[in-house]
C-alpha positions in Angstrom: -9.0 -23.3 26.0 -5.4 -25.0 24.9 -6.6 -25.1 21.5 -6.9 -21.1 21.2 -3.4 -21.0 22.5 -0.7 -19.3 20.2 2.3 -22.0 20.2 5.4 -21.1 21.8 8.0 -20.1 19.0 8.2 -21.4 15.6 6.8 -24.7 14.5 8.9 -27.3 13.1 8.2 -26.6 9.5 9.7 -23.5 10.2 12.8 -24.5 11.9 13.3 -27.6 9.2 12.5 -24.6 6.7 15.1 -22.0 8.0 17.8 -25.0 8.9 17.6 -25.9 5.4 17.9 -22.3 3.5 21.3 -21.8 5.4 22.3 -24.9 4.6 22.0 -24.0 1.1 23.7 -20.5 1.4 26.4 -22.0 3.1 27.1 -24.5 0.3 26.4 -22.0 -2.2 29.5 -19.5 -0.6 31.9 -22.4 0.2 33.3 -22.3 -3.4 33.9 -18.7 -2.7 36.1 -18.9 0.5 39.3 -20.1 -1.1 38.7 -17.0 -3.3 38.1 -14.4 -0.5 41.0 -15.8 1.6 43.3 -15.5 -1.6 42.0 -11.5 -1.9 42.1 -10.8 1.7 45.9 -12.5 1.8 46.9 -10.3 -1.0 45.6 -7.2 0.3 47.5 -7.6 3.5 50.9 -8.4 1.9 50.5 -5.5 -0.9 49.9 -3.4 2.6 52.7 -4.6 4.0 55.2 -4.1 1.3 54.4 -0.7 0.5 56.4 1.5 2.6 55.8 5.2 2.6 58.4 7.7 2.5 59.8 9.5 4.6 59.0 13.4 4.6 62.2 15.4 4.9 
């Protein structure tokens, strides 16, 4: 009766499977996060230097 048992969670072809795909989206955004820090860095400064004026 063990035999007809469904296994408990995914098997390890699966977990080697999904371990591996974000691995390789990880690598594939790295390049990216000098990028994205430089924009978001940007953004905050330009934010921070524009002053709005005051209504009389």
């Amino acid at each position: 009766m063990s035999e007809n048992a469904s296994p408990s969670g995914p098997s390890i072809g699966n977990r080697i499977l999904d371990t591996v795909i974000g691995l390789g989206a990880m690598l594939l955004l790295l390049p990216l996060v000098p990028f994205l820090l430089l924009l978001w860095l940007w953004d905050r400064f330009k934010g921070e230097s524009e002053t709005p004026e005051p209504a009389y």
